[in-house]
LUMFI-877607 format. One record per atom (N, C-alpha, C, CB): residue number from 1; atom name; y, x, z. Coordinates in pm, 1 decimal, decimal comma. Atoms other than C-alpha are relative to their C-alpha. Glycine has a CB too. Example, Ala and Ser with C-alpha at 12.3 -4.5 7.8 and 13.67 -1.06 7.14 Angstrom:
% residues 2
+-----+------+----------+----------+----------+
: seq : atom :       py :       px :       pz :
+-----+------+----------+----------+----------+
:   1 :    N :   -119,0 :     89,0 :      0,0 :
:   1 :   CA :   -450,0 :   1230,0 :    780,0 :
:   1 :    C :    120,0 :     90,0 :      0,0 :
:   1 :   CB :      2,7 :    -99,2 :    124,6 :
:   2 :    N :   -119,0 :    -82,0 :     -6,0 :
:   2 :   CA :   -106,0 :   1367,0 :    714,0 :
:   2 :    C :    109,0 :    -77,0 :     73,0 :
:   2 :   CB :     46,2 :     41,4 :   -141,5 :
+-----+------+----------+----------+----------+
//
This chain:
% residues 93
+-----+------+----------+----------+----------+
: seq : atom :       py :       px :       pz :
+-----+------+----------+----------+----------+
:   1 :    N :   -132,0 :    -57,6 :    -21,4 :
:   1 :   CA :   4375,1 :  -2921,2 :   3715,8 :
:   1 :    C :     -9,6 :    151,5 :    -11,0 :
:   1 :   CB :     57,5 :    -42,0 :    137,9 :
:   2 :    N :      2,0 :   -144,7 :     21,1 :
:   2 :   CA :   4455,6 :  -2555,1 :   3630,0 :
:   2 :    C :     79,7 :     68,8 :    121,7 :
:   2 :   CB :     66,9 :     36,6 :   -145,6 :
:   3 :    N :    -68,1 :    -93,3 :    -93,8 :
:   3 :   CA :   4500,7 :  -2316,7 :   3920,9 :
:   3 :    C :      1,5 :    155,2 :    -13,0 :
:   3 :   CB :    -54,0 :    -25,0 :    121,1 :
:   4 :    N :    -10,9 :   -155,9 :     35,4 :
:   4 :   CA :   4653,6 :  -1996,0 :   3876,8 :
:   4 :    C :    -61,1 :     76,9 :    183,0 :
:   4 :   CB :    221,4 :     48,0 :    -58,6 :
:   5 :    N :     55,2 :   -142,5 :   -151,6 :
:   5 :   CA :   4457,1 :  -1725,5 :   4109,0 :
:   5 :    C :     98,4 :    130,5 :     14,9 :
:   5 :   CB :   -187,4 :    102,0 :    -45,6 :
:   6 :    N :    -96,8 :   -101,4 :      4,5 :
:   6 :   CA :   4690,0 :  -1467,3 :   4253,4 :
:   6 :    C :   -104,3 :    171,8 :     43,8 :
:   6 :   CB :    141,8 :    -57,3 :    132,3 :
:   7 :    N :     89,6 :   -107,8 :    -50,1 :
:   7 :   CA :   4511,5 :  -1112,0 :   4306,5 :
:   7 :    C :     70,9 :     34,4 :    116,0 :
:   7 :   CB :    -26,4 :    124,0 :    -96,6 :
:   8 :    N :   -128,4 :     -0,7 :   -112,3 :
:   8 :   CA :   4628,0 :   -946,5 :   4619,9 :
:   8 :    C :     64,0 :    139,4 :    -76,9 :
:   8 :   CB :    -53,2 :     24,5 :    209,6 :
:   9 :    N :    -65,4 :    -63,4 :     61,8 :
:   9 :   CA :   4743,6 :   -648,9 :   4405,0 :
:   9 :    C :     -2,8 :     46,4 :   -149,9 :
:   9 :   CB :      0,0 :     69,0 :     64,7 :
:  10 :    N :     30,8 :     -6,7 :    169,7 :
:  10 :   CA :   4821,0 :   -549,4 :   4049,3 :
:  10 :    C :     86,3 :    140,9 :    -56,5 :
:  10 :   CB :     73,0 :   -168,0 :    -94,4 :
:  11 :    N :    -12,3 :    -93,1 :     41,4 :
:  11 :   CA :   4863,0 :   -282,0 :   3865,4 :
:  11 :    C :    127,1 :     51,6 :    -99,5 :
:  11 :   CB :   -103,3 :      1,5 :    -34,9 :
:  12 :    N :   -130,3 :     28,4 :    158,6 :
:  12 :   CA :   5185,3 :   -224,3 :   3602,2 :
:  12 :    C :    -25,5 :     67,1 :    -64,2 :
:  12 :   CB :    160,4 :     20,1 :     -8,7 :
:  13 :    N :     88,5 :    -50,7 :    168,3 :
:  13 :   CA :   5081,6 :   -166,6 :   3264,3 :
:  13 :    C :    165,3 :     38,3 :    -50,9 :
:  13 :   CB :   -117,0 :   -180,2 :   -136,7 :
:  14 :    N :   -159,7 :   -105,3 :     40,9 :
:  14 :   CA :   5342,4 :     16,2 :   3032,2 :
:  14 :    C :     69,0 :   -105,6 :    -74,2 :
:  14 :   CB :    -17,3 :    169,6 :   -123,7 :
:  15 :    N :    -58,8 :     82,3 :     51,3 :
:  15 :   CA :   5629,5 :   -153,4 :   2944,9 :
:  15 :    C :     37,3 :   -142,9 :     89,3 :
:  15 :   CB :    -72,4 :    -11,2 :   -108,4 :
:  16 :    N :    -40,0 :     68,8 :    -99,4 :
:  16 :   CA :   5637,7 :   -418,8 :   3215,2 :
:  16 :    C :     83,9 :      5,5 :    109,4 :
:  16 :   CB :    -69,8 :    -19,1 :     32,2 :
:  17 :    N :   -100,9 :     33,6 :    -67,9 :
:  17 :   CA :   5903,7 :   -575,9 :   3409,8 :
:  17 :    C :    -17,9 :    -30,4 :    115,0 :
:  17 :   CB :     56,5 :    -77,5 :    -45,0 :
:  18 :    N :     39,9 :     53,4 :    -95,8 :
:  18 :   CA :   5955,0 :   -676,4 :   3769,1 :
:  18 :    C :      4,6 :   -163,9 :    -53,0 :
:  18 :   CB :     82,9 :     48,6 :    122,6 :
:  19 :    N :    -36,8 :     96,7 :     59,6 :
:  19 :   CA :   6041,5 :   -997,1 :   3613,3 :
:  19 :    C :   -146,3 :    -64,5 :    -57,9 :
:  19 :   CB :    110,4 :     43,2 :    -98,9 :
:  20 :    N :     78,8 :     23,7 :     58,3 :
:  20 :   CA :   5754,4 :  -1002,9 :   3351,2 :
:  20 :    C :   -179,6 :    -17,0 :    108,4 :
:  20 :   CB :     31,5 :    106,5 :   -108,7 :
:  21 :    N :    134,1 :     19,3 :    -80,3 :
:  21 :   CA :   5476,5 :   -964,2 :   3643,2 :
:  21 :    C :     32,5 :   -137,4 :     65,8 :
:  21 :   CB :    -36,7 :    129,8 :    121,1 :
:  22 :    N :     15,8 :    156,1 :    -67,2 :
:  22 :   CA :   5624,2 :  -1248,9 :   3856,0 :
:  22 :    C :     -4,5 :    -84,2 :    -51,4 :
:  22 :   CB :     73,3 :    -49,6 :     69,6 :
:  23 :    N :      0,1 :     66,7 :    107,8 :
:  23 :   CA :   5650,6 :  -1442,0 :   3537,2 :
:  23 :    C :   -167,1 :    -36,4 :     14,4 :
:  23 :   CB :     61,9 :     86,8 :   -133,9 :
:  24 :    N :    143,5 :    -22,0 :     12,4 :
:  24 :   CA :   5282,3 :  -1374,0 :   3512,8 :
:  24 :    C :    -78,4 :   -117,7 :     73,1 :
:  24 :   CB :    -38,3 :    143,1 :     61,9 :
:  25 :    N :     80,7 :     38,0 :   -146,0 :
:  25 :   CA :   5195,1 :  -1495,8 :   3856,1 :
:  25 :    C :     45,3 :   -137,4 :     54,5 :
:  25 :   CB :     34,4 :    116,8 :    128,2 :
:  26 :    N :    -90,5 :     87,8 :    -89,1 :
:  26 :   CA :   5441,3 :  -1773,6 :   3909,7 :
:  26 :    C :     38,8 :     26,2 :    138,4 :
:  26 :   CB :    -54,0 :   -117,0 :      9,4 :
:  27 :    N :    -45,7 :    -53,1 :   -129,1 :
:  27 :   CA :   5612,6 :  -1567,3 :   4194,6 :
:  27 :    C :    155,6 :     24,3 :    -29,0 :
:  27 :   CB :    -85,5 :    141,7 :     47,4 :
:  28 :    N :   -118,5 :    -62,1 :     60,5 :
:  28 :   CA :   5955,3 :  -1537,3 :   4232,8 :
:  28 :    C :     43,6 :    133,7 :     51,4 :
:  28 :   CB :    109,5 :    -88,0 :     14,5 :
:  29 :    N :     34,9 :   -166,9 :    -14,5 :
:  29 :   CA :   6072,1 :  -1147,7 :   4185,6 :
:  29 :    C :     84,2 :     36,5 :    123,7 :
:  29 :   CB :     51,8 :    107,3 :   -148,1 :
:  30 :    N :    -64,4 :    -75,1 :   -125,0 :
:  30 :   CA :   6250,3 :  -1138,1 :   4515,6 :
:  30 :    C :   -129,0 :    -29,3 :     94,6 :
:  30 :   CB :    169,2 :    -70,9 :     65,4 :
:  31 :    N :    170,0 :     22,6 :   -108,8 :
:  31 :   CA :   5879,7 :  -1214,5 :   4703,2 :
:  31 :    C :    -52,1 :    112,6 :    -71,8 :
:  31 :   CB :   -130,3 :   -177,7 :    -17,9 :
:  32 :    N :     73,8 :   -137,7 :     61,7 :
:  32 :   CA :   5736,7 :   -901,4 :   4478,3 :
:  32 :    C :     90,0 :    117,1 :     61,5 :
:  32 :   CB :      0,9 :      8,9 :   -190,7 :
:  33 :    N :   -120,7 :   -106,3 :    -69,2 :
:  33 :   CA :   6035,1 :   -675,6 :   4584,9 :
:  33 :    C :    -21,5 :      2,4 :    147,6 :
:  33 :   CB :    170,6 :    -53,5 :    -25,6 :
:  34 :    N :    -27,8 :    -24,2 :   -154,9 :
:  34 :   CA :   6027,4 :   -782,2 :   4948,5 :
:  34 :    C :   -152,4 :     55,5 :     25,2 :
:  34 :   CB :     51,6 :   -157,9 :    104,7 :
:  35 :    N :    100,6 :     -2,1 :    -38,7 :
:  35 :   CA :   5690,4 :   -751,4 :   4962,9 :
:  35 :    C :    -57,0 :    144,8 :      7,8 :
:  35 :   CB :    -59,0 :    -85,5 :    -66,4 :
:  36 :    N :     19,5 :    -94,8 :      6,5 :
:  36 :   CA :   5687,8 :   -410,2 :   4856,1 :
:  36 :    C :    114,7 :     82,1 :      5,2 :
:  36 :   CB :    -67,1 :      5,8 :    -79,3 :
:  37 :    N :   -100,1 :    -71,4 :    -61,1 :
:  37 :   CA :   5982,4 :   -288,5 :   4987,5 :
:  37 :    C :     90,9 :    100,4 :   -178,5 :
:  37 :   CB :   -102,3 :    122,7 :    151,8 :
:  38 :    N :    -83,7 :    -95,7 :    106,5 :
:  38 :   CA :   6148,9 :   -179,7 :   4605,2 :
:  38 :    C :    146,2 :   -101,4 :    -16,5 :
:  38 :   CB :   -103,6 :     26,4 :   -182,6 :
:  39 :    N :   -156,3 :     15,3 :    -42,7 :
:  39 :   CA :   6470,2 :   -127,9 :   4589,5 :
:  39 :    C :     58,0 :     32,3 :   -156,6 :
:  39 :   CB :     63,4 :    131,0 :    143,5 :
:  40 :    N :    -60,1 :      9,5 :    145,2 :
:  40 :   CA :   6505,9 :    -98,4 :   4145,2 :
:  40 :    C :   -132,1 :    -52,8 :    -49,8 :
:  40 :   CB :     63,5 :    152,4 :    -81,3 :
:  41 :    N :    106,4 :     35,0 :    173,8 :
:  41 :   CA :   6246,6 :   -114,1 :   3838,6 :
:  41 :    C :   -123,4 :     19,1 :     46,5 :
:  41 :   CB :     16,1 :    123,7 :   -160,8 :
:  42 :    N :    118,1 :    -71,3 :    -17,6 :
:  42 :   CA :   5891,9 :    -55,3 :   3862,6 :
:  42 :    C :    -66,8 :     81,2 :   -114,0 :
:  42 :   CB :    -86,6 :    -88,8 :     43,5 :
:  43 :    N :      3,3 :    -98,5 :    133,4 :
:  43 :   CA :   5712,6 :    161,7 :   3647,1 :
:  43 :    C :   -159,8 :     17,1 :     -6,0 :
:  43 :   CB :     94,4 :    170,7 :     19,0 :
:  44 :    N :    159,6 :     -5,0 :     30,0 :
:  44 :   CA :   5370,9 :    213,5 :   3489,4 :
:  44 :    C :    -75,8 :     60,9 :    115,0 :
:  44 :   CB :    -35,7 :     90,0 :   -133,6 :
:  45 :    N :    106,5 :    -55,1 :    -45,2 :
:  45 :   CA :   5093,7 :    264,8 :   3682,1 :
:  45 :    C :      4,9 :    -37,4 :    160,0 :
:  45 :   CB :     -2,1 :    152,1 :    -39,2 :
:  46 :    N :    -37,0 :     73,3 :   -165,0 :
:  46 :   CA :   5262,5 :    128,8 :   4003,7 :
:  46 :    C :    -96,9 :    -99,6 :    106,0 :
:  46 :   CB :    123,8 :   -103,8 :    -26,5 :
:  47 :    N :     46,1 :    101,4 :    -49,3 :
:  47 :   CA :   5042,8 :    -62,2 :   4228,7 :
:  47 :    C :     83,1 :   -104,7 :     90,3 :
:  47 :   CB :    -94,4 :     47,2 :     56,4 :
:  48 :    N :   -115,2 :    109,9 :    -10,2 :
:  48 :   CA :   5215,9 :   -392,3 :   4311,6 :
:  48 :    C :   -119,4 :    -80,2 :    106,8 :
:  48 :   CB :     66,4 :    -97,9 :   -182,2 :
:  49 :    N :    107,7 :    131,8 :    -97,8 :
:  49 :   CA :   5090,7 :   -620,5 :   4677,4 :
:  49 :    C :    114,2 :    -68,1 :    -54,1 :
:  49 :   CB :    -42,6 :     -6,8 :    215,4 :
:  50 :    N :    -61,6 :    134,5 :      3,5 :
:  50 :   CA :   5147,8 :   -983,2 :   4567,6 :
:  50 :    C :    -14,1 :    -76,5 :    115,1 :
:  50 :   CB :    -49,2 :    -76,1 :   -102,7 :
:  51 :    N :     56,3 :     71,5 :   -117,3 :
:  51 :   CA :   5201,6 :  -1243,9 :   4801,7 :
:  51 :    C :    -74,9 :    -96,9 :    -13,8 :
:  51 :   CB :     80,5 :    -43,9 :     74,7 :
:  52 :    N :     90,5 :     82,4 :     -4,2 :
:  52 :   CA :   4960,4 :  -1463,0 :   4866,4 :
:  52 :    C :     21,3 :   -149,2 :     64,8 :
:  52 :   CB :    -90,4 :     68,7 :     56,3 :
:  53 :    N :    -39,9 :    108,2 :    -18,4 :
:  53 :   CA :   5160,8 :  -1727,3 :   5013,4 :
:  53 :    C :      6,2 :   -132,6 :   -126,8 :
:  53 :   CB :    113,4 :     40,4 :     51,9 :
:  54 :    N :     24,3 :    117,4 :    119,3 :
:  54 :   CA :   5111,1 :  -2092,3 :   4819,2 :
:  54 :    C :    146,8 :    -90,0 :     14,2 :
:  54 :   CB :   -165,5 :   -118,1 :     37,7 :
:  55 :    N :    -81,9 :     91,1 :     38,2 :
:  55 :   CA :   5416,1 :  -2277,4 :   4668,6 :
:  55 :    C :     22,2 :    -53,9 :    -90,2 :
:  55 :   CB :     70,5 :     15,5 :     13,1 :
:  56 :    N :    -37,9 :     35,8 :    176,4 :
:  56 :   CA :   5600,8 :  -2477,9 :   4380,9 :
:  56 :    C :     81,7 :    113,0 :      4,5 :
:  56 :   CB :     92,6 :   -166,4 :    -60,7 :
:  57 :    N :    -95,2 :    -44,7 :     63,0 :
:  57 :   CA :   5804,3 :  -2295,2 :   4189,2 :
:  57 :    C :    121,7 :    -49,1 :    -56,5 :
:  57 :   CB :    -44,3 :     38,5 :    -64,2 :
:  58 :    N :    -88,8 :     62,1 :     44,0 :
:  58 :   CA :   6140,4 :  -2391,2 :   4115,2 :
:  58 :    C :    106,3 :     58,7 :    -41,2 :
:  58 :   CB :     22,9 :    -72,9 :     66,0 :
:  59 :    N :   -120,8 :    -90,1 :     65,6 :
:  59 :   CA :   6462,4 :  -2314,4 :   3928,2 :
:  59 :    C :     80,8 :   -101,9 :     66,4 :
:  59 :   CB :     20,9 :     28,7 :   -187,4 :
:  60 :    N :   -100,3 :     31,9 :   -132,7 :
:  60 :   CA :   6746,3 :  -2338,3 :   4169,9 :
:  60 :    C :    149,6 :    -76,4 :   -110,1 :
:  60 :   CB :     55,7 :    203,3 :    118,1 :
:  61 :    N :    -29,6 :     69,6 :     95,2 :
:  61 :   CA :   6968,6 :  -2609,1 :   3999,4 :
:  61 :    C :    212,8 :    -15,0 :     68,7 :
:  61 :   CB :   -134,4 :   -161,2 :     -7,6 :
:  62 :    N :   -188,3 :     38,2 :    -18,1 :
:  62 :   CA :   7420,2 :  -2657,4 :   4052,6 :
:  62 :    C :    -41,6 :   -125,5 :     86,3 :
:  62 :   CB :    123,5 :    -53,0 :   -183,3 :
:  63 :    N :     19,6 :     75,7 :    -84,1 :
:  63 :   CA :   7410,6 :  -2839,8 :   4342,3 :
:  63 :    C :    -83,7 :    -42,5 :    127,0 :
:  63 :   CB :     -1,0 :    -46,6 :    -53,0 :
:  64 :    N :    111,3 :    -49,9 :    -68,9 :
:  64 :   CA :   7114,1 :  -2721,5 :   4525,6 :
:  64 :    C :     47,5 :     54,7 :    114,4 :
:  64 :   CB :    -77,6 :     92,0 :    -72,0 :
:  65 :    N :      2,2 :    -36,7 :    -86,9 :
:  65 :   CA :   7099,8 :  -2604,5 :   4834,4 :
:  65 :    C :   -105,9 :     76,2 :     34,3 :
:  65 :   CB :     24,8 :    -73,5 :     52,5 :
:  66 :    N :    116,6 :    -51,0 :    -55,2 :
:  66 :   CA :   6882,2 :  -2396,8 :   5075,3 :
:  66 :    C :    -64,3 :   -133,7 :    127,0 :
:  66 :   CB :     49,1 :    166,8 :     72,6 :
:  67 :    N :     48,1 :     67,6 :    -89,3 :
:  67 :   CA :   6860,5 :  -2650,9 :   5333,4 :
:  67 :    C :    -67,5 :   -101,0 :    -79,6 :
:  67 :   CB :     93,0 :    -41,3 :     95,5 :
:  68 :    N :     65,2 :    118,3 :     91,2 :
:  68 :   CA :   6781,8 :  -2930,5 :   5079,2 :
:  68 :    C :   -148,2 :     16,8 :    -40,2 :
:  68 :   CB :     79,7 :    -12,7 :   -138,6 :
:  69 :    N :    169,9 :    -33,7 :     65,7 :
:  69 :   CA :   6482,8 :  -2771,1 :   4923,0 :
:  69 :    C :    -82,5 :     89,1 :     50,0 :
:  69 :   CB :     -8,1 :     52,0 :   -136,4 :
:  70 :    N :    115,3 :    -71,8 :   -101,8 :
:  70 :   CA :   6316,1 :  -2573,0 :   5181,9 :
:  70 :    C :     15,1 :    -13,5 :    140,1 :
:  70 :   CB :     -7,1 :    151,3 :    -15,2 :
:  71 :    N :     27,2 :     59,2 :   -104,8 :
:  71 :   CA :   6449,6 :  -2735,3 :   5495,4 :
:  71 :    C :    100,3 :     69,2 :    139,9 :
:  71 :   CB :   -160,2 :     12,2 :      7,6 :
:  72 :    N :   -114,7 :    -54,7 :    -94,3 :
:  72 :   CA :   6685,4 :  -2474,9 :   5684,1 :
:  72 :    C :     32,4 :    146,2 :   -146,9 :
:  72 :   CB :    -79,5 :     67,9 :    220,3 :
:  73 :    N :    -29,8 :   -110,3 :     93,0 :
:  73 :   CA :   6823,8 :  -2141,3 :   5547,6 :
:  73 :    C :   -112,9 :     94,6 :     43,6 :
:  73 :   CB :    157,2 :     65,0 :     12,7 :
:  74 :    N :     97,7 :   -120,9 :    -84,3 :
:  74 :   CA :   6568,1 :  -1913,1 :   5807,0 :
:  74 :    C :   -153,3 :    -32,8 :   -110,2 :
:  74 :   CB :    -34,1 :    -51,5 :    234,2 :
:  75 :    N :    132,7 :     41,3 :     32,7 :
:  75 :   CA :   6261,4 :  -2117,1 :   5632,1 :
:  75 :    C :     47,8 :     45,2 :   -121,4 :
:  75 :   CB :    -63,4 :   -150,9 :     23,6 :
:  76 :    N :     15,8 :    -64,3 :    167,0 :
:  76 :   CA :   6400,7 :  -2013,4 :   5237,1 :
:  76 :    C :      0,1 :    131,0 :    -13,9 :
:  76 :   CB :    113,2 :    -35,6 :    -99,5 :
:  77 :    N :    -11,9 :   -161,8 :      8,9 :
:  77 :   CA :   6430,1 :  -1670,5 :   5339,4 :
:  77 :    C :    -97,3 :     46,3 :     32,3 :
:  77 :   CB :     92,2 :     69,6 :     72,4 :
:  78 :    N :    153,6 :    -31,6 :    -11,8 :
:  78 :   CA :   6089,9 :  -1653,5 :   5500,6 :
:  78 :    C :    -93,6 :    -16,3 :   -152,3 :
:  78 :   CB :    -63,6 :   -115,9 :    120,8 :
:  79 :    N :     81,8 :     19,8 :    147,9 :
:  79 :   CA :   5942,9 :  -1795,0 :   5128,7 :
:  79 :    C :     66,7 :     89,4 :    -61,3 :
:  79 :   CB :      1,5 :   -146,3 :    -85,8 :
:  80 :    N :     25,5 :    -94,5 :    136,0 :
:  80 :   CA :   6116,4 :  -1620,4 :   4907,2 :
:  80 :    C :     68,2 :    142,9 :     51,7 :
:  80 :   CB :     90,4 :    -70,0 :   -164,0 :
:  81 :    N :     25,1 :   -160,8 :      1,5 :
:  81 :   CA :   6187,3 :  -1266,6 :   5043,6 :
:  81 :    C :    174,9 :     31,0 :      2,5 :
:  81 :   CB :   -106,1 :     73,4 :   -170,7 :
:  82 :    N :   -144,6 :    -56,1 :     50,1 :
:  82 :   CA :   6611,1 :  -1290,4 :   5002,5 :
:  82 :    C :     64,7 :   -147,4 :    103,8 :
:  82 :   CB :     38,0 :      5,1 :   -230,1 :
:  83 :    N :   -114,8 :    138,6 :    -49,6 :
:  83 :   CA :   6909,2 :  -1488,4 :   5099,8 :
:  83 :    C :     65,0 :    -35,0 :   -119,8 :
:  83 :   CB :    137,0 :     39,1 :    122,0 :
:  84 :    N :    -56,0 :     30,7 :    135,7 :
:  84 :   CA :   7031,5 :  -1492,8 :   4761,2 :
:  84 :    C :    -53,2 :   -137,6 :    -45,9 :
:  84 :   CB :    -40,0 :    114,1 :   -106,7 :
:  85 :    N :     29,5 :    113,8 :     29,9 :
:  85 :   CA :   7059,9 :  -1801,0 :   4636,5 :
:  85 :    C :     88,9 :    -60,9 :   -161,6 :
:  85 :   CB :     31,7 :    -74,9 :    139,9 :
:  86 :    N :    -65,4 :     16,3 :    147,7 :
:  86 :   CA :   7225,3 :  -1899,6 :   4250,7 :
:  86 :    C :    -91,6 :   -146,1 :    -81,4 :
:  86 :   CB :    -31,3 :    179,5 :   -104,2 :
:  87 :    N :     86,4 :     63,6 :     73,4 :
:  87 :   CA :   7154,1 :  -2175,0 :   3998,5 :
:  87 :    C :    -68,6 :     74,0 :   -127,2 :
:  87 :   CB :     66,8 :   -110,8 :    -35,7 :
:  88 :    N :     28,1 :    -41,6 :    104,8 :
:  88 :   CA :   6915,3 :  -2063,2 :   3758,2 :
:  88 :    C :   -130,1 :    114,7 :     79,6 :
:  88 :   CB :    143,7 :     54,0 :    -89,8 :
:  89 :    N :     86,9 :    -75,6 :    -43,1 :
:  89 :   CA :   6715,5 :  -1811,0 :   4007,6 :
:  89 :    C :   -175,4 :   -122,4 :     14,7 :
:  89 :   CB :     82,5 :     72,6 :    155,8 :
:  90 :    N :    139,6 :     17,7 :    -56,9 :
:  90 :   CA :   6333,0 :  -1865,0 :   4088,7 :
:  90 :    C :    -50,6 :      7,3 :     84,7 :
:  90 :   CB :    -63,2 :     38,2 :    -24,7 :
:  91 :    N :     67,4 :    -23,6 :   -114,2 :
:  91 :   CA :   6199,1 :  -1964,0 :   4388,0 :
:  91 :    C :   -111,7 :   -118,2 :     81,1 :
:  91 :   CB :    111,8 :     34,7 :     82,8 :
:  92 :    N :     93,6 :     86,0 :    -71,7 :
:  92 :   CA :   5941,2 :  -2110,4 :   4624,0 :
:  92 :    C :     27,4 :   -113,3 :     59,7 :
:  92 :   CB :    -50,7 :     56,4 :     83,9 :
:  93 :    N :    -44,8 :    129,5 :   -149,9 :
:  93 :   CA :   5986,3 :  -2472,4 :   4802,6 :
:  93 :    C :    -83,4 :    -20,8 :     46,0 :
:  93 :   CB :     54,0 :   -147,3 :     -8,1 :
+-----+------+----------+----------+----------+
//
């Protein structure tokens, strides 16, 4: 089975997205943001803490819930870093 290793921090190379790192990592980019307290873009040379917490990854689907797929609303906001919730976002269950 292939397991992705997460570092605990990473570096942003030029041209990279907040997007394109959590992409990277299978993280979703509101756990990179919270984690490091940014509040827009990041930018070369940035050092980035990932979290190191272990989950699936999932794309939040029309009809979804927070309670459904992580069990209350307090527990999806502890995983993924937001209260935001949409179909189509990325997040931890």
């Amino acid at each position: 089975m292939l397991s992705i290793t997460i570092p605990k921090y990473y570096k942003v190379k030029k041209g990279q997205t907040l997007r394109a790192v959590a992409e990277a990592f299978s993280v979703p980019e509101t756990r990179i943001a919270a984690e490091n307290g940014l509040k827009g873009e990041i930018t070369e040379g940035q050092l980035l803490r990932l979290p190191q917490e272990k989950g699936n990854l999932y794309i939040v689907r029309a009809g979804d819930t927070k309670e459904l797929l992580c069990g209350s609303a307090g527990n999806y906001k502890k995983k993924n870093g937001t209260d935001a919730f949409y179909p189509g976002m990325k997040i931890w269950i």
